[in-house]
N, C-alpha and C positions, 0 to 999 in steps of 0.2 A: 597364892597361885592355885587357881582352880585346875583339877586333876582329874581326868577319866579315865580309869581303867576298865580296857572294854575283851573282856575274855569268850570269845568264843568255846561254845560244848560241843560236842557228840559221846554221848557213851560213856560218860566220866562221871557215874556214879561214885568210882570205889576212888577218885580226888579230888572232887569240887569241893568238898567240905577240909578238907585238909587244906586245900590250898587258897580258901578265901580265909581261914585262921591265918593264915602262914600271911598274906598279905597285908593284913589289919593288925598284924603284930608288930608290923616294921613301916609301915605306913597308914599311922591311923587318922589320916587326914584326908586322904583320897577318898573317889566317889568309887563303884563297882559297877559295871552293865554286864551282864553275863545272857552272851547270844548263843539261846539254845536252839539246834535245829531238827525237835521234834525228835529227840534222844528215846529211842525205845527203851533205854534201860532205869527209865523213871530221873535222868539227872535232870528234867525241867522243872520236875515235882520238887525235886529239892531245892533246885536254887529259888523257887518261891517260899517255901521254907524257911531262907536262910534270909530273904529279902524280908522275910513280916518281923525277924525279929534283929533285924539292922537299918534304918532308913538311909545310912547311906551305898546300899544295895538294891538295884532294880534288874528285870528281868524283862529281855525281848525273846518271845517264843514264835519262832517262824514254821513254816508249815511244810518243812521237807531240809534233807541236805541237800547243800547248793553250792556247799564250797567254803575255804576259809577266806579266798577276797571278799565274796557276798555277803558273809559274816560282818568281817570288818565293816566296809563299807555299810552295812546299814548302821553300826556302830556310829560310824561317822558322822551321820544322820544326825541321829541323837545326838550325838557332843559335837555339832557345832550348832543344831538348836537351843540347846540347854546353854551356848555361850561359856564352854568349858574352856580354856587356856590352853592346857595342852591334851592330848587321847594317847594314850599307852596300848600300844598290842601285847599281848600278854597271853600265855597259853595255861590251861588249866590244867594239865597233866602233872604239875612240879617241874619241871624240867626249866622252868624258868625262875630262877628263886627269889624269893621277897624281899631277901635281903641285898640283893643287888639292885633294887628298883630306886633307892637315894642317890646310888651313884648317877643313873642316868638321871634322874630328877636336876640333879646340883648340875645338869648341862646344859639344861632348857635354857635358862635365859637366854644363853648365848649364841642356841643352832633352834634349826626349823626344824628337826630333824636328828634322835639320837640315838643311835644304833649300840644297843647292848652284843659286844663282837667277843668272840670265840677268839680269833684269830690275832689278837694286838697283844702287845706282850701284856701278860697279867693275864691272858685269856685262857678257859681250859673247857676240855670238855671231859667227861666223866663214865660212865659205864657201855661205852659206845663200840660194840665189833666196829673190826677192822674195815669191814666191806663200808658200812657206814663212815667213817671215817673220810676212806678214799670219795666217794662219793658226794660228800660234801665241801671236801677239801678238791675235788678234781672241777666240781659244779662251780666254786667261787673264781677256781684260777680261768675257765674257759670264760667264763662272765668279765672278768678285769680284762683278758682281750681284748675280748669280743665287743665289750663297749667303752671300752677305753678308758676303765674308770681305777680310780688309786683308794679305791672301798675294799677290807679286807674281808668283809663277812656280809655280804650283798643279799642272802637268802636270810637272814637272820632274823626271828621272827620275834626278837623282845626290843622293843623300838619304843619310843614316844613322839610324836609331832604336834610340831605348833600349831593348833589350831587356824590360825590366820592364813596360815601360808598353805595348810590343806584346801581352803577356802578358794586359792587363784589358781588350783588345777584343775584339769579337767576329770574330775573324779565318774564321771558318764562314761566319757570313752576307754576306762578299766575292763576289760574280759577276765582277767587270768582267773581262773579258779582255787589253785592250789597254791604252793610254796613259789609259785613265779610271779603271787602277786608281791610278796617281798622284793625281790629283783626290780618290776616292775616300778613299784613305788619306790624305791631309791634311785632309779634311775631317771624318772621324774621327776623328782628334787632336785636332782644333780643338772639334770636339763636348765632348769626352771633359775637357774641359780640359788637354789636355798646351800643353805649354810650348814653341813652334818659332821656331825662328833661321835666320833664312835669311842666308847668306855669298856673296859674288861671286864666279862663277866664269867661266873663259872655255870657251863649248861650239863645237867645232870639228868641222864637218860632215868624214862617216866621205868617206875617200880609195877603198876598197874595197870591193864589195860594194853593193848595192841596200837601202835604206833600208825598212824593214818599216812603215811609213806606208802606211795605203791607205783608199778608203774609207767602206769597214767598220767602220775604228777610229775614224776622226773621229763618224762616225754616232754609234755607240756612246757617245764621251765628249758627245758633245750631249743624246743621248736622258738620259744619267745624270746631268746637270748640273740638264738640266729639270726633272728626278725631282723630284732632291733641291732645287730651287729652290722648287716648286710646294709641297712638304710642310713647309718651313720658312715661305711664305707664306699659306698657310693654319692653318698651327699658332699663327702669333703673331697672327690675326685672330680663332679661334675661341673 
C-alpha cells in the first residue's frame, strides 16, 4: 500500500522536526510531502533539510499563504501523479499523533475515506479550553443538521483517502480555504457515495506555536455549511 502523507506548514519551525521523527517512528513506510507556504519563520528551510537526508521526504514550497484547502489540494496534485494509493492529511503541529496514523491506515482497504474522529467512543481531545471545545463540538452538531449527515467529526483534519475515488470528484470546483474544506470534503464523499470510516483518535492541542484558528475561518465554515444545508433542503422539497 502506497501512502502519502501530505503535511501542510506555516510557522512551524519549533515542530516540523519533531513531528516528521514522531511519524517515521510508527510508520516507517510511508512517503512525506510537506507543503510549505513561504513560512517566514525559516520552516521551508528545514523541511529541505530534513528532505536531503531522508528520500522518502519531498518538499512543495508555494509562494504565499493561501489556505489549508490550497494546501491540500495541491498535495493532491502530487499524490495522484506520483499514483500514491491512498493521501493522508495530517497536520504538523503534533496535534495529530503518529501513532494513531495505523489505525486509520488498517481502514483503508475498506473506505474511500477515513476520518481520524474526536468524537466516536475511544475519541479524546486533550489540552483544549473550554471555548474551543464548545466550538468544535457546537460546529460538528450544526454540520450533522444542517447536511444531514450521521458523521461524528466532520471538520476533522487527520483523514486519509483513497486515491481513486479523489480522482472522480470534482476537486476544481473546491473554494473553501480553511477548516471548511474538511466539511466540505466529507461531504462530498458522502454525496458521491464513497464509503467513510471513521476511527478513534486522541487529538492533543499543539505545545508551540499559535493555533491558525480565527475568525474568518469559523465565518467561512458557517457561511459553507449554510450553503450547503439550504441546497440539500430545498432540493429534497422541490
Amino acid at each position: 500500500m502506497r501512502v502519502l502523507v501530505i503535511m501542510p506548514t506555516f510557522n512551524e519551525s519549533g515542530n516540523i522536526i519533531k513531528s516528521v521523527e514522531q511519524l517515521f517512528t510508527y510508520n516507517p513506510t510511508v512517503d512525506l510531502l510537506i507543503v510549505d507556504d513561504n513560512s517566514p519563520d525559516g520552516t521551508g528551510e528545514m523541511a529541505d533539510q530534513l528532505a536531503k537526508s531522508n528520500s522518502q521526504i519531498s518538499v512543495l514550497h508555494r509562494k504565499e499563504k493561501d489556505g489549508l484547502g490550497a494546501a491540500y489540494l495541491a498535495g493532491f496534485e502530487i499524490g495522484i501523479a506520483k499514483k500514491y494509493e491512498f493521501l493522508v492529511e495530517m497536520d504538523a503541529d503534533g496535534s495529530h499523533r503518529a501513532e494513531d496514523l495505523p489505525k486509520l491506515l488498517a481502514k483503508c482497504a475498506e473506505s474511500d475515506l477515513v476520518i481520524g474522529s474526536r468524537y466516536v467512543s475511544g475519541g479524546l481531545t486533550l489540552n483544549w479550553p473550554l471555548h474551543r471545545k464548545l466550538l468544535s463540538r457546537g460546529g460538528n452538531l450544526y454540520a450533522r443538521i444542517m447536511l444531514g449527515s450521521k458523521l461524528n467529526d466532520m471538520t476533522a483534519g487527520f483523514r486519509a483517502f483513497r486515491t481513486s475515488f479523489l480522482q472522480k470528484l470534482d476537486l476544481t470546483g473546491i473554494n473553501a480555504k480553511g477548516y471548511s474544506f474538511q466539511i466540505e470534503m466529507a461531504y462530498r464523499t458522502v454525496l458521491a457515495g464513497g464509503r467513510v470510516t471513521e476511527v478513534p483518535i486522541t487529538f492533543v492541542e499543539r505545545e508551540i506555536g499559535n493555533s491558525k484558528m480565527s475568525k474568518s475561518i469559523v465565518t467561512e465554515a458557517l457561511l459553507l455549511i449554510t450553503r450547503f444545508g439550504f441546497r440539500r433542503i430545498v432540493g429534497k422539497t422541490s
